[in-house]
C-alpha positions as CSV (number, residue, x, y, z in Angstrom):
1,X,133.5,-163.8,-24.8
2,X,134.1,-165.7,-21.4
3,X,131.8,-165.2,-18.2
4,X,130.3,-167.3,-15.5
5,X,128.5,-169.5,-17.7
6,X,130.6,-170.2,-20.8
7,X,131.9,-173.4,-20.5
8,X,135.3,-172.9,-21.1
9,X,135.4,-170.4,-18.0
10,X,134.4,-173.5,-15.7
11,X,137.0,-175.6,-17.4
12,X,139.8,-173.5,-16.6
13,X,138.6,-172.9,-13.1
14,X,138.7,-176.1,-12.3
15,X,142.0,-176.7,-9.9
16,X,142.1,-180.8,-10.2
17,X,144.3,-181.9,-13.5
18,X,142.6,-185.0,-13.4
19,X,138.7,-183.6,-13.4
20,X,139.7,-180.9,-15.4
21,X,141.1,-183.4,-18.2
22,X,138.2,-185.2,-17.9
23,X,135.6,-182.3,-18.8
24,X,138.0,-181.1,-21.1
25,X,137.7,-184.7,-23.0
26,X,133.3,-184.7,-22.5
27,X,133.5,-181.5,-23.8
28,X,135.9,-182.3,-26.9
29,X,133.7,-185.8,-27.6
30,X,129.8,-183.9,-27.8
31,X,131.7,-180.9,-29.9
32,X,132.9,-183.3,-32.2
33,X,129.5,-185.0,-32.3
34,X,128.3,-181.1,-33.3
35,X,130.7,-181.1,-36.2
36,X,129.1,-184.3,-37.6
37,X,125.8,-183.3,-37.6
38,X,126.7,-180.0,-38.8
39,X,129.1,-181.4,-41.6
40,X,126.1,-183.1,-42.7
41,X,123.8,-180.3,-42.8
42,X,126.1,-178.5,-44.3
43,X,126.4,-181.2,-47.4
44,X,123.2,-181.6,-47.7
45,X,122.5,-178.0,-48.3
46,X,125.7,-177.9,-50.7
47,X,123.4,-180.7,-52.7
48,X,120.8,-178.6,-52.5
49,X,122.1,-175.9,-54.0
50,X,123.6,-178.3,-56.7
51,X,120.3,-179.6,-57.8
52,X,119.1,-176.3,-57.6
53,X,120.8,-175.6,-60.7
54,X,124.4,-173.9,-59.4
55,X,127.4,-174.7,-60.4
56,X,130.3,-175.2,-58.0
57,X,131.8,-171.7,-58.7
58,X,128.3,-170.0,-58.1
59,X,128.4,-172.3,-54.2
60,X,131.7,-171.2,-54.0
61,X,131.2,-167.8,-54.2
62,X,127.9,-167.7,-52.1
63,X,129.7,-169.5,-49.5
64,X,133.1,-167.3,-49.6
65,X,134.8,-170.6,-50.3
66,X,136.7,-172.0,-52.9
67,X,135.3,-174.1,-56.0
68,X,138.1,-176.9,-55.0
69,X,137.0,-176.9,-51.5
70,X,133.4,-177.1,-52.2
71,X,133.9,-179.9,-54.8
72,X,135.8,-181.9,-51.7
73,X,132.5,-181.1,-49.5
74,X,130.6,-182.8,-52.1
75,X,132.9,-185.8,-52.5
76,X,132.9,-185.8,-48.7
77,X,136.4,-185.6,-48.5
78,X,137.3,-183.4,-45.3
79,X,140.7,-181.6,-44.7
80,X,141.2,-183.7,-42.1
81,X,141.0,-186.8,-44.4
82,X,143.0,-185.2,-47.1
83,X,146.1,-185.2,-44.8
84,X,145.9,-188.5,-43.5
85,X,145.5,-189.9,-47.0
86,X,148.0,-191.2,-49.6
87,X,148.5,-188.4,-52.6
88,X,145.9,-190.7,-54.7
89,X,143.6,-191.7,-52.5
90,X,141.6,-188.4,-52.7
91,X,140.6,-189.2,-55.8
92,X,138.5,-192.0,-55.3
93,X,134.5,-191.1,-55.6
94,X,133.5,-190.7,-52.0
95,X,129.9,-189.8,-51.3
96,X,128.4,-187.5,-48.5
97,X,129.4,-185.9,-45.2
């Protein structure tokens, strides 16, 4: 949903290349800032839930995700990281967000 406010709206009105690269950039760098903060809240629920008692499968299903990807959240391996890493360097034991 765009209208006068929504931030992408004023992006794309903006008629200078230069100024309109530039916001485009701020406003790329504080939503990737979001994406930490809610990667982390996001693990930390997942560990939640884990020392709660469930098992991957049950987080999996609760979350409408799979049990592979939610044992990569909890490793803290992101998508993202799988593809830029060598085929065995997603198995070493990385912990949190």
């Amino acid at each position: 949903m765009t209208g006068p406010t929504d931030p992408l709206a004023k992006l794309t009105g903006i008629t200078d290349p230069a100024a309109r690269a530039r916001l485009a950039w701020e406003m790329i760098d504080q939503r990737q800032d979001e994406i930490v903060e809610l990667s982390r809240i996001r693990y930390e629920a997942m560990v939640e839930l884990v020392d709660g008692g469930m098992t991957h499968q049950e987080i999996a299903d609760r979350l409408g995700v799979s049990r592979a990807r939610v044992g990569q959240l909890l490793k803290g391996v992101s998508v993202r990281e799988r593809r830029r890493q060598p085929d065995n360097a997603a198995d070493t034991d990385t912990i949190g967000p």
